[in-house]
C-alpha positions in Angstrom: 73.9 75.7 62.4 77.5 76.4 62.1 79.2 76.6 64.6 81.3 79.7 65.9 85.4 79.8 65.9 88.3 79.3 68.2 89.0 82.9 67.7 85.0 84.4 67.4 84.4 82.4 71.2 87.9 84.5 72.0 86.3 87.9 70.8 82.8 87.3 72.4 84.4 85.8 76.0 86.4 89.3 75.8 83.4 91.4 76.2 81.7 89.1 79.1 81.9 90.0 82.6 78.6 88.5 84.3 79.3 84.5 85.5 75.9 83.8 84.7 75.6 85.2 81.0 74.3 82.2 78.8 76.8 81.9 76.7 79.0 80.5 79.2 76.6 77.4 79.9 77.1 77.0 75.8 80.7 76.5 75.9 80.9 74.1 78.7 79.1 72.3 76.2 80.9 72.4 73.3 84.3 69.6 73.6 86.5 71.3 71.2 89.8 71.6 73.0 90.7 75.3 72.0 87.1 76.4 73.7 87.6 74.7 76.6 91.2 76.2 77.0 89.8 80.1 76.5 86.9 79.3 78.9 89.4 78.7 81.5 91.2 81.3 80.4 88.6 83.7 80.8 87.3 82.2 84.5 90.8 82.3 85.7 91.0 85.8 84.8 87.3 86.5 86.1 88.7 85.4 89.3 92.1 87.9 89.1 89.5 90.5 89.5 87.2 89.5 91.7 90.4 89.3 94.0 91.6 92.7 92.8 87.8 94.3 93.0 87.8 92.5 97.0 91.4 94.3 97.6 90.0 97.5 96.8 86.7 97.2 99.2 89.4 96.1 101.9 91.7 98.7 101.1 88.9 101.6 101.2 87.9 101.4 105.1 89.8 104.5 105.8 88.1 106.3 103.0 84.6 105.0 103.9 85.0 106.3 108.0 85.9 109.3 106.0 83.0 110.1 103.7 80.6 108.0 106.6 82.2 111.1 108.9 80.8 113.7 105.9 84.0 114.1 104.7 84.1 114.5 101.0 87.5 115.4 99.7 89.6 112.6 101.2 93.4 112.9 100.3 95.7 110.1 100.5 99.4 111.3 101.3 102.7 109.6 101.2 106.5 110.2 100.2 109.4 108.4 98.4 112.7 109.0 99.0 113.7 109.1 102.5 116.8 107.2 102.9 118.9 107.4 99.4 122.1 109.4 99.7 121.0 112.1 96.6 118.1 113.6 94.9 115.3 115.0 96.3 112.6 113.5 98.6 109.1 113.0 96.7 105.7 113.3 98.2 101.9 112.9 96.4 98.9 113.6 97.4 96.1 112.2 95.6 92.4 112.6 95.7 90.3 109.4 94.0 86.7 109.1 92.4 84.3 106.9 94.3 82.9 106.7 91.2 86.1 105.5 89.1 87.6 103.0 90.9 91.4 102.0 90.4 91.9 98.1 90.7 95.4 96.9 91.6 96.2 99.9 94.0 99.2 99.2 96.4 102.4 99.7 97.9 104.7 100.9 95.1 107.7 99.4 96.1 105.8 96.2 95.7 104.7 96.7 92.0 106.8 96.2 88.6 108.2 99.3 87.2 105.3 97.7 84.2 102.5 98.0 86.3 103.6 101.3 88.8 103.7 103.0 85.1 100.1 101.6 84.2 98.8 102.5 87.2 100.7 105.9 87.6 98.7 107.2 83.6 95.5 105.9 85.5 95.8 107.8 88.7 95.9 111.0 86.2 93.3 110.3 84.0 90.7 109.1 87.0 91.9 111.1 90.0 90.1 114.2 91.2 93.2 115.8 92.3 96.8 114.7 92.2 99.5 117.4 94.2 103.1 117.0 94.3 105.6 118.3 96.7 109.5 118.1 96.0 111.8 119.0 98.4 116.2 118.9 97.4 119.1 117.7 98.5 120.0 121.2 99.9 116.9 121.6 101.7 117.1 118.5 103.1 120.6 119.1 104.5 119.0 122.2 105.6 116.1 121.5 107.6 116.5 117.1 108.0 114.9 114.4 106.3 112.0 114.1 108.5 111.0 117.7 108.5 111.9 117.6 104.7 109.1 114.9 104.4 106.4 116.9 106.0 107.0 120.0 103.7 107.4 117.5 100.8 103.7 116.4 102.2 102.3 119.8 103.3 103.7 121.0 99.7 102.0 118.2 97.9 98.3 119.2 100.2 98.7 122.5 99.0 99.2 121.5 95.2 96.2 119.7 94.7 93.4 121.2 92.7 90.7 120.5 94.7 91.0 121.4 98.4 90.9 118.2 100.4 89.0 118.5 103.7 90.6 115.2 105.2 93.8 113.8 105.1 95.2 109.6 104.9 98.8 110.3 105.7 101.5 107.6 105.7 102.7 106.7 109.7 102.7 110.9 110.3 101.2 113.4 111.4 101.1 117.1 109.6 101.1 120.4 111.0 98.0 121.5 109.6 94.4 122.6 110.2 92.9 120.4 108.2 91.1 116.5 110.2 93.5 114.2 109.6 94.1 110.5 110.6 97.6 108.5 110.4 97.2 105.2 108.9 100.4 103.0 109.7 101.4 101.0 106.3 98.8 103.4 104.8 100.6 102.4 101.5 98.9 98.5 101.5 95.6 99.8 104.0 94.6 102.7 101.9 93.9 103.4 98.1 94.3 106.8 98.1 97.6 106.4 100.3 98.7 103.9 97.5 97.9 106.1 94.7 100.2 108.9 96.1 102.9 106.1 96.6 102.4 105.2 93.3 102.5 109.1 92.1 105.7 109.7 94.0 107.5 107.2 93.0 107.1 107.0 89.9 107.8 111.1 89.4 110.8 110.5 91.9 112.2 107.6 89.5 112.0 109.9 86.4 113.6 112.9 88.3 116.4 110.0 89.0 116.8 109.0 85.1 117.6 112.7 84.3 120.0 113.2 87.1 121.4 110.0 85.8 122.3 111.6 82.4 123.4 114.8 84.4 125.7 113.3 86.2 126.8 110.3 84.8 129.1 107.3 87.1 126.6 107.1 89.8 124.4 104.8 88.7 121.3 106.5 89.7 119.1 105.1 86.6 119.1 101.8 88.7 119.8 103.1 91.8 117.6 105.6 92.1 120.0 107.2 94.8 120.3 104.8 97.3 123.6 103.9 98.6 124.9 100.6 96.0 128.1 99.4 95.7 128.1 101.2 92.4 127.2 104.4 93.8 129.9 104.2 96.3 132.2 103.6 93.8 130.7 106.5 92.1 131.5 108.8 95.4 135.0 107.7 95.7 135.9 108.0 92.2 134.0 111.6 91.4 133.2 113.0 94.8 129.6 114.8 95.7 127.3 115.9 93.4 125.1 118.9 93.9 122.3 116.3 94.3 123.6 114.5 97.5 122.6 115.1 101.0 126.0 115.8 102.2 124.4 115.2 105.9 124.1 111.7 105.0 126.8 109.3 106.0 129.4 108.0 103.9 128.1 111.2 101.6 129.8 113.6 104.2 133.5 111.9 103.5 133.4 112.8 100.1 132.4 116.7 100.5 
């Protein structure tokens, strides 16, 4: 019987996900180099998601009081943006499926801009509901950056879709009605906090790139607002932009 190829083993190994499936036991078998090479391949990415598929159980406690409470629409909460010296703060809030999970959920300052992307187009396709609150520069001048945050995240609750009838929210607590429980680092202890990380940053960083062609010298493409040496340079040489918190220090010399 002939046998199969390098690259047929490959295509077959791609759609295997059970340990035990026979084929396996054949290719420990067989001595050709390139077969034993996939087969590690393949078991050394088995194991990449057994880790990710364990993160997600661990990360999911908060979610599982939740629904164990009879809670059904749990809404993870959290905000980007707090501490640059322009653009707006950025808050999410994001409602999973217990029956789609999202491997590979968590903190988005943590994740590539590659993978915050990937996961961002996966949070909308699986999510039940995804709000978004944006609060600007003015407004935070107007009211302060931590009362900014919790209308960023009250404006976010009040976007969603789906009304949530319990809250995951980021180290804070919300003026509002409905249960709520504040998970400190809820952004690496929570999936659905880490999905509105994810959400908010990701919008915030795009919101960035077009203030970045708007107002050009600042560097906010790679900045993203926070206060670089470029962006300094930016504020001595052209002065405040509409999108700066002119509250913020060294932002206020420059008004």
């Amino acid at each position: 019987m002939k046998k199969q190829t390098i690259k047929e083993i490959k295509e077959k190994l791609a759609l295997i996900t059970d340990e035990k499936d026979p084929f396996l036991s054949e290719l420990q078998a067989d001595e050709r180099k390139g077969v034993q090479v996939a087969l590690k391949k393949w078991q050394k990415k088995q194991k990449a998601i057994e880790a990710l598929e364990t993160r997600f159980i661990t990360m999911n406690q908060y979610e599982n009081q939740g629904h164990a409470a009879g809670y059904e629409a749990i809404a993870g909460i959290d905000e980007v943006g707090r501490g640059p010296l322009a653009g707006p703060v950025v808050a999410a809030a994001v409602i999973l499926d217990t029956a789609e999970p999202i491997l590979g959920l968590d903190d988005s300052k943590k994740l590539s801009a590659t993978k915050r992307n990937e996961l961002f187009q996966e949070i909308q396709e699986k999510a039940k509901g995804i709000g978004l609150g944006i609060i600007s520069a003015e407004n935070i001048d107007r009211v302060n950056i931590l009362e900014a945050t919790k209308l960023a995240m009250l404006k976010a609750v009040s976007d969603l879709s789906t009304a949530p009838d319990y809250l995951l929210v980021d180290a804070m607590t919300l003026p509002t009605e409905i249960p709520q429980q504040a998970v400190i680092k809820g952004d690496m202890n929570s999936n659905s906090i880490a999905a509105a990380s994810i959400i908010a940053k990701v919008t915030r960083d795009r919101l960035m790139a077009e203030y970045d062609k708007k107002y050009p010298g600042y560097e906010f493409l790679s900045n993203v607002g926070y206060g670089t040496k470029a962006h300094l340079e930016g504020l001595e040489e052209y002065g405040a932009t509409p999108i700066h918190r002119r509250t913020f220090s060294p932002v206020n010399k420059y008004i």
